[in-house]
N, C-alpha and C positions, 0 to 999 in steps of 0.2 A: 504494500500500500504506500504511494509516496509519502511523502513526508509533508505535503501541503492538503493534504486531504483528511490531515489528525486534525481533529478539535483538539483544546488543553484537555479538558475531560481525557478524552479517549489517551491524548499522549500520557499524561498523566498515569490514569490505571497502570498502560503497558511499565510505564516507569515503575510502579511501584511493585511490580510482578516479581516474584523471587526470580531469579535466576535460572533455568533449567536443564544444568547443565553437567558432563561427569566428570571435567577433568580442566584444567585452568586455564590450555588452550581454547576450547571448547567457551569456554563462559567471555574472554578477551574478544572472541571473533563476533558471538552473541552482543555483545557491551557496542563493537564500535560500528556492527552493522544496523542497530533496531533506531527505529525515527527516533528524531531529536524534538525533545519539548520547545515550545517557543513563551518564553516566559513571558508576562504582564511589563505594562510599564513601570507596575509600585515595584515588582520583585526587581529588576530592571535596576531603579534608582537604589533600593535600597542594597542591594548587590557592590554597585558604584561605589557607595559611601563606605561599605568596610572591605574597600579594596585599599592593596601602600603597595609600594614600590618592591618590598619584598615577596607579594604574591611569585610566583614563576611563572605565571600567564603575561602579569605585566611587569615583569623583569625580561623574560623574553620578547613582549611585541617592542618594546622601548629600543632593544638594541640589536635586536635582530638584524642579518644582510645589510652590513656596515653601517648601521645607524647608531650615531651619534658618537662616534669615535672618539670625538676630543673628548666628551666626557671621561670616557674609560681613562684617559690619558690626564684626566683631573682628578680621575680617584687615585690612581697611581700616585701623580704628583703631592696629592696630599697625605700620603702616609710615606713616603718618602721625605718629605721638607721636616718631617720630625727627628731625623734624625742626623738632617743636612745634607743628603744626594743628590746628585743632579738632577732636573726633569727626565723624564724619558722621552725619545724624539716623537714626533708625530706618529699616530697608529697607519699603518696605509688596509688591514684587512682586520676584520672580526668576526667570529663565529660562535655565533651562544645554540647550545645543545637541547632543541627542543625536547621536553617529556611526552610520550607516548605511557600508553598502557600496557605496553610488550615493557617499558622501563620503568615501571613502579615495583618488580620487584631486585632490584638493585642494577640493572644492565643499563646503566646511566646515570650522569648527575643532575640535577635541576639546578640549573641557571649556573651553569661553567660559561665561562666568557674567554678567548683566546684571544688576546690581541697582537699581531705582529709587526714590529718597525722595526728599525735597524737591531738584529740580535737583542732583540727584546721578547719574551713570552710572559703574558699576564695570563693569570685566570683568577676572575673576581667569581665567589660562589655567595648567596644570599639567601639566607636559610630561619626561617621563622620558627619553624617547630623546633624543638627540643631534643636532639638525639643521644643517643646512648655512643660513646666511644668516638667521639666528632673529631677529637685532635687527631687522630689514627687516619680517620678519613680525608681531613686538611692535609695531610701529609702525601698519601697517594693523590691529590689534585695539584702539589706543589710538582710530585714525582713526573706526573702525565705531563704538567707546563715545559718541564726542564726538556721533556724529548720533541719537543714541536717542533718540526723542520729541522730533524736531524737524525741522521739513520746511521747505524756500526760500520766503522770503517772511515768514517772521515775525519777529517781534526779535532780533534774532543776540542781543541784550543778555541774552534767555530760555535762551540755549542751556544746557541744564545742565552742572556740572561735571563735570570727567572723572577718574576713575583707575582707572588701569590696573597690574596686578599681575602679574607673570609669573615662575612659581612653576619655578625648573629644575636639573634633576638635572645639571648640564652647566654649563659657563663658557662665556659669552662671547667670542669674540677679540677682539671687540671692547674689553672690557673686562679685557682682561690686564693692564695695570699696576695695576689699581684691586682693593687687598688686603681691603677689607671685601666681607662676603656679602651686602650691600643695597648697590644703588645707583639712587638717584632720578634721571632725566633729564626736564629743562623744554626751554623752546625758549629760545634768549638771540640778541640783537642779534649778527651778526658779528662788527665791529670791537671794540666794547665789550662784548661781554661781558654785558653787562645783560639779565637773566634778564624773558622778556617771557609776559603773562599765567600766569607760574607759580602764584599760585593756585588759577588755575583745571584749568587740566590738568598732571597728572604721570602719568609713567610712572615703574614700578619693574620692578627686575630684582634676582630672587633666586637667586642662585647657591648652591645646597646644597653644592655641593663644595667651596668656600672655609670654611664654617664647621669643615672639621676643621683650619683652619690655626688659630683661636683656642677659647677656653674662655667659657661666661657669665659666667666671674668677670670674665673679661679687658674684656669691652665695656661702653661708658657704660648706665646702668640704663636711659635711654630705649630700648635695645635687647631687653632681657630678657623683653618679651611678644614681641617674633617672633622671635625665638629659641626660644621654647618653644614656638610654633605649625609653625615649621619643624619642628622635633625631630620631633613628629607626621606631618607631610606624609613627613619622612625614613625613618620605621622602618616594616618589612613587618608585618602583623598580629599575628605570633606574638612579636613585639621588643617593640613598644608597652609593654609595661610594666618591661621593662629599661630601654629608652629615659627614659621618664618616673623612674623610680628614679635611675638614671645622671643623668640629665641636670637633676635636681631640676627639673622642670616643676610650675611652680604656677600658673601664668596658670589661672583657671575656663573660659577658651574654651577653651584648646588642651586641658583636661581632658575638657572635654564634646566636641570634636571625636575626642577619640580613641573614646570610647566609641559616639558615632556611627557612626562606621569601625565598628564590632565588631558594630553591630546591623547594618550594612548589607550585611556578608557572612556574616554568619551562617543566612544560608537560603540551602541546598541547591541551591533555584530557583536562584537568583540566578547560584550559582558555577558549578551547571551552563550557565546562558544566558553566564557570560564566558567558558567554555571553548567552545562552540559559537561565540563568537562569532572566537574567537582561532583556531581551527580552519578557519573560512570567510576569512581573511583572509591564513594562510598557505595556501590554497589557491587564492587568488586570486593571490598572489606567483609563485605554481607555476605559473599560469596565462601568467603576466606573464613569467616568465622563459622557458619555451618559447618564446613568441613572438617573443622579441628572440632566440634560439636560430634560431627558422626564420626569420628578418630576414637574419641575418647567413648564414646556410646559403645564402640566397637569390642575396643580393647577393653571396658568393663565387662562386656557380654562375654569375653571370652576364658576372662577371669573368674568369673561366674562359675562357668561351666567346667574351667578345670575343677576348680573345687568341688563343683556336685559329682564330676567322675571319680574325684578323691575319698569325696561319701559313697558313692555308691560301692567301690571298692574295697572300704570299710567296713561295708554291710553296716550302716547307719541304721538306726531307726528311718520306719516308715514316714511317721510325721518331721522326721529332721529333713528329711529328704524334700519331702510336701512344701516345708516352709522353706528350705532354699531355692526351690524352682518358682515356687510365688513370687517373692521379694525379687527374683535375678528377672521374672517377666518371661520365664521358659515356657512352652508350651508344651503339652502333653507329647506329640509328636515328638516334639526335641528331644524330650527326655526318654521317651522311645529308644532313639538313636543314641544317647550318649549311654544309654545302659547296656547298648551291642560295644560301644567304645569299649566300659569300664568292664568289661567282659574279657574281651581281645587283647587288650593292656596288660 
């Protein structure tokens, strides 16, 4: 049935259908072929309003097929001036890693960013939710930047430079005693301590939720452009210009990044395709959880029934027997067969 011949009604019901399906293939190819609901204009607006910059719908359309390059090259520059390096030249190419539902179960990252100019490799990642073991993962996206345009056998001396930026709604555990909301991590010698090819590759970790421990006033000025690019990445659409008021953001990136944000859910399309897309992934959750549901249904049933063949091997009492096939949900038939088991055993 096309897809412009659904009423909401009808797309709706289909939407809320469980899934019917036996295997994870199987439910992905179901998810991205069934009509797509077309949302209201209230759900629409209010959709808009708790969208930010960290969503991965509009973290990818913002910078998608070399759009907006210089910014990339303004987040770089601003966690770089902290600790006095040079800018990095001009981006000339970038490619942010759209998510698919073939990659929500880890065969990709949301919102990797590669930027390349002269031996230079960036990858900004922007991460809301809260994960388990994130520095581990910051580490492999610093690993994947380092080999970008460069393959075994050529001059390790060519390999471009690396930084890496990880943009998160979340703290670290690892970094719990460390009270600033940037922290740059190099590789240093063991015993001494001595900070080895730090030029070349850095990893950063931006922790948003430390910055409401201080004020802009409070931090060295070399911090006051990412601080004002954070602010940004920080506020949901409808905030942005309280934010900016509030927060006296005057960096010209973080100015023009907000206003990007604003062109980039400002169509309809758009907010419709992120609620479709938010709707196929809690449906795939739904998916996901039944199944570890019939997992465990499973493995209890079987548990069950070794025990009742352990009874019956026993020559248990009649009614011990009775009451463990009640309580395990066995049926008479079953228990038929497991007593040919507890026989042959």
């Amino acid at each position: 049935m096309p897809m412009d011949s659904l009423s909401v009604d009808e797309s709706k019901q289909y939407e809320e259908t469980p899934l019917q399906a036996n295997s994870l293939d199987d439910t992905l190819v179901l998810l991205t072929s069934q009509p797509k609901r077309q949302y209201s204009e209230l759900e629409i607006e209010e959709a808009r309003g708790n969208l930010a910059l960290m969503n991965d719908r509009v973290f990818l359309v913002t910078f998608i097929d070399n759009k907006n390059n210089h910014i990339v090259k303004g987040i770089a520059d601003a966690v770089r001036k902290i600790h006095n390096l040079n800018p990095i030249p001009p981006i000339e190419q970038t490619r942010v890693q759209d998510l698919s539902l073939f990659d929500v179960l880890g065969r990709g990252m949301v919102g990797d960013l590669t930027g390349w100019g002269e031996l230079i490799s960036i990858a900004i990642e922007a991460q809301k939710q809260k994960q388990d073991g994130y520095a581990v993962r910051g580490t492999l996206t610093a690993s994947n930047a380092m080999r970008i345009n460069f393959n075994a056998g050529e001059n390790y001396a060519d390999a471009p430079d690396a930084i890496t930026i990880n943009i998160l709604d979340f703290c670290l555990p690892e970094l719990k005693n460390r009270k600033m909301f940037c922290s740059r991590i190099v590789r240093a010698e063991y015993e001494t301590k001595e900070t080895f090819l730090a030029e070349k590759y850095s990893e950063y970790y931006i922790e948003l939720k430390k910055m409401s421990d201080c004020t802009k006033a409070e931090l060295p000025i070399e911090y006051h452009d990412l601080w004002d690019l954070c602010c940004i990445f920080k506020a949901k659409i409808n905030e942005q210009e309280e934010v900016i008021r509030m927060q006296a953001v005057t960096n010209p990136i973080a100015l023009e990044l907000s206003n990007e944000v604003r062109k980039t859910v400002s169509s309809n399309d758009f907010v419709n395709d992120t609620l479709n897309r938010k709707t196929e992934l809690e449906q795939l959750r739904d998916f996901m959880l039944r199944q570890t549901q019939k997992t465990a249904e499973k493995t209890a049933e079987k548990t069950a029934e070794k025990m009742l063949i352990m009874a019956l091997q026993s020559n248990a009492p009649s009614f011990v027997i009775e009451t463990m096939r009640n309580g395990a949900g066995i049926t008479e038939s079953r228990l038929a067969e497991l007593r040919e088991q507890a026989q042959m055993t």
